[in-house]
C-alpha positions as CSV (number, residue, x, y, z in Angstrom):
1,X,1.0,65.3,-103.0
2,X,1.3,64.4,-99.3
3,X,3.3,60.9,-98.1
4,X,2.2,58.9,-94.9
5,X,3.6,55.4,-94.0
6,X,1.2,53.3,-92.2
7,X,3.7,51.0,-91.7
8,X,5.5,53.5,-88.8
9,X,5.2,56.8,-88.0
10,X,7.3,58.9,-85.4
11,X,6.3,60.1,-82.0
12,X,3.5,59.5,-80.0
13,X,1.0,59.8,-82.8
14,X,-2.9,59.6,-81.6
15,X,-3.0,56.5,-83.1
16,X,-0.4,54.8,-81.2
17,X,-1.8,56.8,-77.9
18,X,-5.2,55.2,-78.3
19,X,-4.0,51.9,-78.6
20,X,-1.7,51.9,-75.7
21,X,-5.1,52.8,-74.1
22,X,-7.0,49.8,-75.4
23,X,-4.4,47.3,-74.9
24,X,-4.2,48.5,-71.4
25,X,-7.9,47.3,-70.5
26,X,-7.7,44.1,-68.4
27,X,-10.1,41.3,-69.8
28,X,-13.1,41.2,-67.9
29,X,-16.5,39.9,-68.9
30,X,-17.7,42.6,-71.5
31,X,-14.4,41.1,-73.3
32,X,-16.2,38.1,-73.2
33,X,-19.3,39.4,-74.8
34,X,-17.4,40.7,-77.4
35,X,-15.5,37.5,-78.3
36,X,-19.5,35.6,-77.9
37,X,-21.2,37.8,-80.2
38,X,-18.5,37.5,-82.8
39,X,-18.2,34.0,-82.3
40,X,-21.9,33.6,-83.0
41,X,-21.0,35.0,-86.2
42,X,-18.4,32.5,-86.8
43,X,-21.0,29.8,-85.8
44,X,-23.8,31.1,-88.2
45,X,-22.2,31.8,-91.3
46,X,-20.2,28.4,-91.1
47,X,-23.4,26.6,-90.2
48,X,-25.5,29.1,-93.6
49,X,-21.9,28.2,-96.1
50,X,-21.8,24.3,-95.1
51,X,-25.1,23.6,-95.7
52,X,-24.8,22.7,-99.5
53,X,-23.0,19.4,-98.6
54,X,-26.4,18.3,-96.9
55,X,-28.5,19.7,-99.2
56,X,-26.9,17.7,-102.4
57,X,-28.0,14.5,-100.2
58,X,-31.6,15.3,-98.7
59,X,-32.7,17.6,-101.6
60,X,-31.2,15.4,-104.6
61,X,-34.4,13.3,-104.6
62,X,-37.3,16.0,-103.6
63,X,-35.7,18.6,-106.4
64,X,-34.8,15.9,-108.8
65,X,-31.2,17.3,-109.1
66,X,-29.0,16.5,-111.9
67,X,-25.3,16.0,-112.1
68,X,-25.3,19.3,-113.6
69,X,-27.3,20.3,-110.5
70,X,-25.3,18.9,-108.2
71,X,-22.2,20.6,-110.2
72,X,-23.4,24.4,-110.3
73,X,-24.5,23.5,-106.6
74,X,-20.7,23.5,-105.3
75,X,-19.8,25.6,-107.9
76,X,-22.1,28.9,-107.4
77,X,-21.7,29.3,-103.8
78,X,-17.7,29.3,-104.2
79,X,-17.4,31.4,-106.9
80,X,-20.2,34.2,-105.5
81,X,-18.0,33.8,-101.8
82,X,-14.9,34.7,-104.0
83,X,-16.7,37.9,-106.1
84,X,-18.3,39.0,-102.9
85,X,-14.9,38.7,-100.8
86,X,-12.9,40.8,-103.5
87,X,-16.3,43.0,-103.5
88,X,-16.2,43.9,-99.7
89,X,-12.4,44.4,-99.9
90,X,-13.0,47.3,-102.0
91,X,-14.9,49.2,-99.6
92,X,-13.7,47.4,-96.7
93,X,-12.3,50.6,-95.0
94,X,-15.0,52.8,-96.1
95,X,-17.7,51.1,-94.7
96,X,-17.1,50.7,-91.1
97,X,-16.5,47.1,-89.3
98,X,-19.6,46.6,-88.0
99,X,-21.8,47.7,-90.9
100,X,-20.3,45.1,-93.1
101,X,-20.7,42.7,-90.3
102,X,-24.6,43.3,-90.2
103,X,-25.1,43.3,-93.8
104,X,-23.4,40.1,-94.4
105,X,-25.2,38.4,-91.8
106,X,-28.8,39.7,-92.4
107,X,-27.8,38.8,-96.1
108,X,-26.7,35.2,-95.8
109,X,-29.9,34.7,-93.4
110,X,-32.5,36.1,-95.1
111,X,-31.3,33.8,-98.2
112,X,-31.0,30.5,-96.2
113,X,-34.3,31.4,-94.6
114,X,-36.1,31.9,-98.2
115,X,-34.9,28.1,-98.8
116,X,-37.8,25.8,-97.2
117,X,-39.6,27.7,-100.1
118,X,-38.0,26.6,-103.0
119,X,-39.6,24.5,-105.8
120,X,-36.8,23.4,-108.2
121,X,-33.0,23.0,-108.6
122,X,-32.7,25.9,-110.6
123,X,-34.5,27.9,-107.2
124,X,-31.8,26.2,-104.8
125,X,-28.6,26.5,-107.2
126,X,-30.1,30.3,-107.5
127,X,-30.1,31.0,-103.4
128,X,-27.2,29.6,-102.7
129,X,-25.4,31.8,-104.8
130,X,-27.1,34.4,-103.4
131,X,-25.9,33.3,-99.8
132,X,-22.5,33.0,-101.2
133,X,-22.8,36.5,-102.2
134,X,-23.5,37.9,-98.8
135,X,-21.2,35.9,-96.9
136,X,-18.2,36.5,-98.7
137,X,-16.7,39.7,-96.5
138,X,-18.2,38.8,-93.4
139,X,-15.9,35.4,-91.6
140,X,-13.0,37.3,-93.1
141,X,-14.7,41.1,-91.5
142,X,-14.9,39.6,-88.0
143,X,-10.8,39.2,-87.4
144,X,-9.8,43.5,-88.5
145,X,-12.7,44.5,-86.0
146,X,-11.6,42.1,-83.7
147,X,-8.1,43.0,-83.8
148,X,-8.9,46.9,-83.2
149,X,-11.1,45.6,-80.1
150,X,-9.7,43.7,-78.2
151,X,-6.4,44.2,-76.2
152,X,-3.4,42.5,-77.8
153,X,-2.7,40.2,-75.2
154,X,-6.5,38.4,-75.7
155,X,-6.5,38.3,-79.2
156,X,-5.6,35.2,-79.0
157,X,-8.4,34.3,-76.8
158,X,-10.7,35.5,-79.8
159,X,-8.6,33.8,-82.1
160,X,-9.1,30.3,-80.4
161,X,-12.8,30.4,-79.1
162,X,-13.2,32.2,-82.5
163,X,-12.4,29.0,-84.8
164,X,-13.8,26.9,-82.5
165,X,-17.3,28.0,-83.6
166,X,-16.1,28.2,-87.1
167,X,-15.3,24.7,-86.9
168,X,-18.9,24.0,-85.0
169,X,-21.0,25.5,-87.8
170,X,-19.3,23.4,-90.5
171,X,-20.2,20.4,-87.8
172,X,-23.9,21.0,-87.2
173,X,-24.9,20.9,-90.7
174,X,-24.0,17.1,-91.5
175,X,-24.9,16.3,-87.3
176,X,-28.5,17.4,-88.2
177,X,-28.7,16.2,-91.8
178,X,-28.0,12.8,-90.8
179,X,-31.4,13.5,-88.1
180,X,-33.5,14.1,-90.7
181,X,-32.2,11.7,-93.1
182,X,-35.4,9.7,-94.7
183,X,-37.9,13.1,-94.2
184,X,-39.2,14.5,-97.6
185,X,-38.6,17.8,-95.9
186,X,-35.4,17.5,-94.4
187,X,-33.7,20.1,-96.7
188,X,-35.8,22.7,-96.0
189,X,-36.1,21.8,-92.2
190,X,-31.8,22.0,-92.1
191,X,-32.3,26.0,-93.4
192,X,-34.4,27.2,-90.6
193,X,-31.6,27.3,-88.0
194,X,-29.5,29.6,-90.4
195,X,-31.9,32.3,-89.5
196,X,-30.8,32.6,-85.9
197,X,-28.4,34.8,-87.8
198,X,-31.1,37.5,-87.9
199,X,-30.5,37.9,-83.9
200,X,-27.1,37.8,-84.3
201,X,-27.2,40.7,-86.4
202,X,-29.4,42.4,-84.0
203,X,-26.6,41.5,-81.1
204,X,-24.0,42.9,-83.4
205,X,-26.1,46.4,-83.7
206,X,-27.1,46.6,-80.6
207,X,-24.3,45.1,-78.1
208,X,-21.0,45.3,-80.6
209,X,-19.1,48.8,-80.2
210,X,-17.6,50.8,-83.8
211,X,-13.7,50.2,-83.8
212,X,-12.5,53.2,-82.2
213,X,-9.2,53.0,-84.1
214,X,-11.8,53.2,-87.3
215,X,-13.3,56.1,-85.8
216,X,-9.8,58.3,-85.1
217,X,-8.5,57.8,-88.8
218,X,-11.9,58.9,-89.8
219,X,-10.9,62.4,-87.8
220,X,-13.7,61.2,-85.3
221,X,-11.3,61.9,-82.4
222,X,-14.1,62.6,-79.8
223,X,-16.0,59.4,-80.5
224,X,-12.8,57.2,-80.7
225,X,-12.4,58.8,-77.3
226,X,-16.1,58.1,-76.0
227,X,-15.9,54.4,-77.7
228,X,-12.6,53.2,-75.6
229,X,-14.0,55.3,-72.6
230,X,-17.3,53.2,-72.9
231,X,-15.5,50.3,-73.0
232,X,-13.0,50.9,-70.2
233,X,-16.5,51.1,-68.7
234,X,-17.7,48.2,-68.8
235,X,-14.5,46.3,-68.4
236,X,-14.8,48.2,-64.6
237,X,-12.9,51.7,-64.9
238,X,-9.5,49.6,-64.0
239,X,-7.4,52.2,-65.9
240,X,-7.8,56.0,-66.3
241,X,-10.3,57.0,-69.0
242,X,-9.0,58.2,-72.3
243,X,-8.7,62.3,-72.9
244,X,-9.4,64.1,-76.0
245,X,-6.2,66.3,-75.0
246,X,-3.9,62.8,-74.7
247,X,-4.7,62.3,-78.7
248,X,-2.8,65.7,-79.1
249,X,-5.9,67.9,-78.7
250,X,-7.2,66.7,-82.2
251,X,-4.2,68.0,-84.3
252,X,-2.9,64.3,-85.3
253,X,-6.5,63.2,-85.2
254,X,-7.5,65.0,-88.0
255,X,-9.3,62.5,-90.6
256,X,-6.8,61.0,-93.1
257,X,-7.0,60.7,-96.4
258,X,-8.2,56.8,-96.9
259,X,-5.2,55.6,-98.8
260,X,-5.6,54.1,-102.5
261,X,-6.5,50.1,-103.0
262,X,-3.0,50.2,-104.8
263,X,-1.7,51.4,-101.3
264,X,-2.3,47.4,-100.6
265,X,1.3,47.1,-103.2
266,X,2.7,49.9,-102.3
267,X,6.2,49.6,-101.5
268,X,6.6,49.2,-97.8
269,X,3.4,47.5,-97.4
270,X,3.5,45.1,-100.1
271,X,6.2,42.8,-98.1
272,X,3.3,42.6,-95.4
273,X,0.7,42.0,-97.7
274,X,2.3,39.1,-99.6
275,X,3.6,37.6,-96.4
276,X,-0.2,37.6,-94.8
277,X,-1.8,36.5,-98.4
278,X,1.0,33.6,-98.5
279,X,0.4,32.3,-95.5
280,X,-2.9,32.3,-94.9
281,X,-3.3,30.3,-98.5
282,X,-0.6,27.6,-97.5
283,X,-2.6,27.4,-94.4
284,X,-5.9,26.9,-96.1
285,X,-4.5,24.7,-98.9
286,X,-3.8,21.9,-96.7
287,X,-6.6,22.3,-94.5
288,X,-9.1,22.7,-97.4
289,X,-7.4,19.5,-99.2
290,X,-7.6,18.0,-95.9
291,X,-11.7,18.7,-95.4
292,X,-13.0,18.6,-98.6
293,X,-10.4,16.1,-100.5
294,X,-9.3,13.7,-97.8
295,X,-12.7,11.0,-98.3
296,X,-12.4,10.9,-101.5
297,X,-8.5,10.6,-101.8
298,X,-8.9,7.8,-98.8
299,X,-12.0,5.9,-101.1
300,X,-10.2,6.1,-103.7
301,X,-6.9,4.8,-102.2
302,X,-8.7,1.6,-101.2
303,X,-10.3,2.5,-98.1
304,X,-13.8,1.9,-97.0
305,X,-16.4,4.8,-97.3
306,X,-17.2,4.6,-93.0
307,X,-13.1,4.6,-93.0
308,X,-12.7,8.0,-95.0
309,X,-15.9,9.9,-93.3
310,X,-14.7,8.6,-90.1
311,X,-11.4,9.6,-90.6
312,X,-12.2,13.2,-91.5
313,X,-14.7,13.9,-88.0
314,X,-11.8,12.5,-86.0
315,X,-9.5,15.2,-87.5
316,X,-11.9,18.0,-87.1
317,X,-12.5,16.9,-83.2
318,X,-8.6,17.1,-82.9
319,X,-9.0,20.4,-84.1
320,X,-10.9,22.0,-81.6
321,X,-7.9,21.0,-79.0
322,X,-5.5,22.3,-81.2
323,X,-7.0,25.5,-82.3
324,X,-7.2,26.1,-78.7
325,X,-3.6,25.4,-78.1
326,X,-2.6,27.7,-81.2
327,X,-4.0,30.6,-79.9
328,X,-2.6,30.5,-76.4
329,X,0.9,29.2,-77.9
330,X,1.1,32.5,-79.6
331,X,1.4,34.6,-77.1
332,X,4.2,32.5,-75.9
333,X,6.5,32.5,-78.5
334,X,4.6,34.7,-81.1
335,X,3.1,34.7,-84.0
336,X,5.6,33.3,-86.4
337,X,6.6,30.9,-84.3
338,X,3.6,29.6,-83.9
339,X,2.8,29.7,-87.7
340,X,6.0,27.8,-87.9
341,X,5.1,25.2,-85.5
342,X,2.0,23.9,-86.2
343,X,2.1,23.8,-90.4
344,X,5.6,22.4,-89.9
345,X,4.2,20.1,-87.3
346,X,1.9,18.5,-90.0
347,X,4.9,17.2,-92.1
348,X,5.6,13.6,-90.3
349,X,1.4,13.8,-89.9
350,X,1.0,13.8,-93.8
351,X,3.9,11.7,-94.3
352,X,2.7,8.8,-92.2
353,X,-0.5,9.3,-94.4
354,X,1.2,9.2,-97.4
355,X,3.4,6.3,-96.1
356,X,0.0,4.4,-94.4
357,X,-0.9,2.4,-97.6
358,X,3.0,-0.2,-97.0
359,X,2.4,-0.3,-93.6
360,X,0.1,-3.8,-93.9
361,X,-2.2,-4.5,-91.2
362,X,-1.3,-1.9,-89.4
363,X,-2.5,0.8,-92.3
364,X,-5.1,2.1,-90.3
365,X,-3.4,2.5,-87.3
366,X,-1.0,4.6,-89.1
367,X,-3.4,6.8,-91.5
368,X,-5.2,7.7,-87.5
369,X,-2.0,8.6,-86.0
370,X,-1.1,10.6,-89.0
371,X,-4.7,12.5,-88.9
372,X,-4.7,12.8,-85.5
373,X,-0.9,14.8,-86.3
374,X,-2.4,17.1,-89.0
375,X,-6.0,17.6,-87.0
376,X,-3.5,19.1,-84.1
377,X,-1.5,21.2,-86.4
378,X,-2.1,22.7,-89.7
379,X,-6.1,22.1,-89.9
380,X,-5.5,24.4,-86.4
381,X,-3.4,26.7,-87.5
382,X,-6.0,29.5,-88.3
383,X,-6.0,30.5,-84.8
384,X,-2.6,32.1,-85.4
385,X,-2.5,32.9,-89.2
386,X,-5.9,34.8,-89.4
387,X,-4.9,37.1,-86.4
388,X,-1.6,37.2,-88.0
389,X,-2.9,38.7,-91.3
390,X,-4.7,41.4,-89.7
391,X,-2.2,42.6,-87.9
392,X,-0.2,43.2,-90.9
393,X,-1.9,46.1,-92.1
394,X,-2.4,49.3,-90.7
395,X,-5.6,50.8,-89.7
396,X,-6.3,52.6,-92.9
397,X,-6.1,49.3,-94.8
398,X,-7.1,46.7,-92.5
399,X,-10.7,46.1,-93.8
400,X,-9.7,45.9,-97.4
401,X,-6.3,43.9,-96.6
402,X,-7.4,41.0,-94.5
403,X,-10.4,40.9,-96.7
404,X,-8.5,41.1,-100.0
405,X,-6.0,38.6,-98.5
406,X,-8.6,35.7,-97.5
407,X,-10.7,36.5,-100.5
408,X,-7.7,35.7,-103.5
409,X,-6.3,32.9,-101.3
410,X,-10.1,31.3,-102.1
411,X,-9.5,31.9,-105.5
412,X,-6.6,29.3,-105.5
413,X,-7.6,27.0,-102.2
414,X,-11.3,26.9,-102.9
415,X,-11.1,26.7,-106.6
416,X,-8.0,26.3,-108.9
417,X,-6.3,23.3,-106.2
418,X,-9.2,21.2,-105.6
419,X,-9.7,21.1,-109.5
420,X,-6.2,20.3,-110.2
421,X,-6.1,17.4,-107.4
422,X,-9.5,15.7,-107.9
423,X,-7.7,13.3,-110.8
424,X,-4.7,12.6,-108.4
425,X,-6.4,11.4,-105.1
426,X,-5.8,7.7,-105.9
427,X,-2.0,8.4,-105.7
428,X,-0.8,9.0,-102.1
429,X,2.7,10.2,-103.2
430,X,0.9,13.2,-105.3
431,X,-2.2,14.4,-103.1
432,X,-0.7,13.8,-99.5
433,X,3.1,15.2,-100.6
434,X,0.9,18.0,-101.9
435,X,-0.9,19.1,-98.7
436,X,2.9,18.3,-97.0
437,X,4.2,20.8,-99.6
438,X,1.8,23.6,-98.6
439,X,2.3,23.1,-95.0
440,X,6.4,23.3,-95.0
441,X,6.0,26.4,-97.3
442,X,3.8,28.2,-95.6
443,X,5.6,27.6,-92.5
444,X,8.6,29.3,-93.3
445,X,6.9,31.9,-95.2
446,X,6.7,33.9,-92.0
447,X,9.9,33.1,-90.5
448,X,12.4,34.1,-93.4
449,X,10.2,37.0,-94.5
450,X,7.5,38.4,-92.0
451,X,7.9,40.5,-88.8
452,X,7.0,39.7,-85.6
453,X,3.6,41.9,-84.4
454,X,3.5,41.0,-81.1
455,X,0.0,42.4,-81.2
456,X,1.0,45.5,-82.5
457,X,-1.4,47.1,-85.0
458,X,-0.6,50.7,-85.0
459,X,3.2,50.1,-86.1
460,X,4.6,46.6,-87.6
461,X,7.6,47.3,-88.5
462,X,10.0,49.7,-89.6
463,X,10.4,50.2,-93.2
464,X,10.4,52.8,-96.1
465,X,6.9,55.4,-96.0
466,X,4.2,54.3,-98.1
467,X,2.8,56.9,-101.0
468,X,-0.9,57.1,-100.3
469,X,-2.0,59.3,-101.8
């Protein structure tokens, strides 16, 4: 039995050499095309996932759905994105970055496309699971191949631009419903646009470069080497090209052993893993609450319906400013610090919320300054927290960690908390001091028990070696 840590290992080990190399390549445009094409990815899976909101309006009368309909609707899509996540995190390392990018997208496309076709509920409920299915690894897939691409000091470039689209797609879907609103056709009209994702898949193949970092613990030392060269390339030969004989002449690029799924628990690793998984669910709690929640807690609460939708777009605007800030406040003061600000920054946000119902006439005033609080903060945190969870695993765990991670936060955020809430969204004590709960946890989550990455991906911290095998 041999023993590696991924967590740290001593002297200048291949790994650590190559990613010097990569962090050393200024950003110039073929960064840029990176950071579009997975973008576009963000863009068409939110737009393929989001799309069942609409289609419970628009195809409620055509397909004659039932409350039962309606129910398995929400439900199926959820549960296949959770099975599918914990699926691709099983074989997230095997399979490399890019592959499970492509198959995720040409899956969720091919299913939204075969929508305009459908006859019945049972025919809608049935490809929506399916698109559920092959979305699940993909959002989460984008941020370890990002992370082993792009130079540490632009991740959080990515990270930014990155959720912006992610919070476009979940916009275009009700923009464009509410176009065809009245046409007998309009459900299947809204699917068409999901199968742009087909040329996004093609622009992944095609134009996306294999994680060289993949490639070396794979024992692929001399296309790691070709891979970084190819990019140094592009970005305009501003630093020496990468040599075989800087990786130690292949000896410590021999291809590893892929470490165990238990390696994910292992101790050393585990502390990483929990403080990723923890925070990236207190993050989504809120948010999710937030998105999905908020009209109905409002409606219920006594506010009008245009008050409560109205409410919830002026949030998600906010966002896109304060995603934006997130990711360039992390390379300010970090990652952890930025995890810290903007989930506790939400605090006095929810609390005016909760508090907006005694304020008399002035109770809307005070609900908008409250949204416009959380919109800025925790609904933007993912800039930071998803970059943040990648880089706390190591290369041979990555694909299956961050996966893993996003996948059983869903489990809890997507589907155990919004059941629990729905019969408490008339209080505002309960469902707004519950989203203020999840956003003070998870910002000291990171703080008291996490390490700061700095961008650092091929050692995080320094702690006991990990059995992997």
């Amino acid at each position: 039995m041999t023993s590696q840590s991924p967590i740290e290992v001593s002297g200048p080990s291949a790994s650590r050499v190559l990613g010097r190399k990569m962090d050393s390549v200024p950003f110039s445009p073929y960064q840029v095309l990176i950071i579009l094409i997975l973008s576009l990815v963000a863009l068409i899976e939110a737009y393929d996932i989001f799309l069942t909101g609409s289609f419970i309006l628009l195809a409620k009368e055509p397909l004659h759905l039932t409350p039962t309909d309606i129910r398995w609707l929400i439900l199926g899509p959820a549960i296949m994105l959770t099975v599918s996540g914990l699926g691709f995190s099983l074989v997230g390392d095997r399979l490399s970055r890019r592959a499970m990018l492509v198959i995720g997208v040409v899956a969720t496309a091919f299913f939204t496309l075969l929508i305009p076709l459908v006859q019945n509920a049972e025919q809608l409920i049935i490809l929506r699971a399916l698109t559920g299915l092959g979305a699940g690894g993909v959002v989460s897939a984008a941020f370890p191949i990002a992370a082993e691409l792009m130079p540490a000091q632009h991740r959080r470039t990515y990270g930014g631009i990155y959720e912006m689209a992610l919070a476009l797609g979940i916009t275009f879907p009700a923009l464009f419903a509410s176009q065809l609103a009245g046409n007998p056709a309009a459900f299947r009209l809204l699917a068409l646009p999901g199968g742009f994702g087909i040329l996004v898949a093609l622009a992944i193949f095609f134009w996306l470069p294999e994680s060289p970092r993949w490639r070396l613990r794979r024992g692929d030392a001399r296309i790691a080497v070709d891979i970084v060269n190819s990019i140094i390339r592009r970005s305009g030969n501003r630093v020496p090209p990468l040599t075989l004989a800087a990786l130690g002449n292949g000896r410590e690029a021999a291809r590893e052993k892929l470490p165990p799924y238990r390696a994910l628990f292992a101790k050393g690793q585990l502390r990483f893993t929990l403080v990723g998984v923890l925070t990236g669910t207190c993050a989504a709690s809120a948010a999710f609450m937030t998105a999905t929640l908020l009209p109905k807690a409002l409606h219920n609460q006594g506010y009008p319906v245009a008050v409560s939708l109205g409410l919830t777009s002026v949030i998600y605007m906010v966002s896109f400013v304060g995603k934006g800030f997130s990711a360039w406040l992390m390379e300010i003061i970090g990652r952890r610090w930025t995890i810290f600000f903007v989930m506790i920054g939400a605090v006095p946000g929810y609390s005016l919320m909760m508090l907006a119902h005694s304020a008399g006439a002035n109770a809307h005033v005070v609900m908008i300054a409250g949204g416009l609080i959380v919109g800025f903060t925790v609904v933007s945190a993912f800039s930071a927290t998803r970059v943040y969870m990648s880089e706390q695993f190591p290369t041979a765990l990555r694909g299956r960690g961050h996966i893993f991670g996003e996948s059983s936060g869903r489990i809890f955020f997507a589907g155990l908390l919004p059941a629990l809430m729905v019969p408490y969204t008339g209080s505002p004590a309960i469902f707004f001091g519950t989203t203020m709960l999840f956003s003070a946890i998870g910002a000291f989550i990171p703080i008291l028990f996490g390490k700061e990455t700095v961008g650092q991906i091929e050692v995080i911290a320094t702690e006991p070696a990990v059995q992997l095998v």
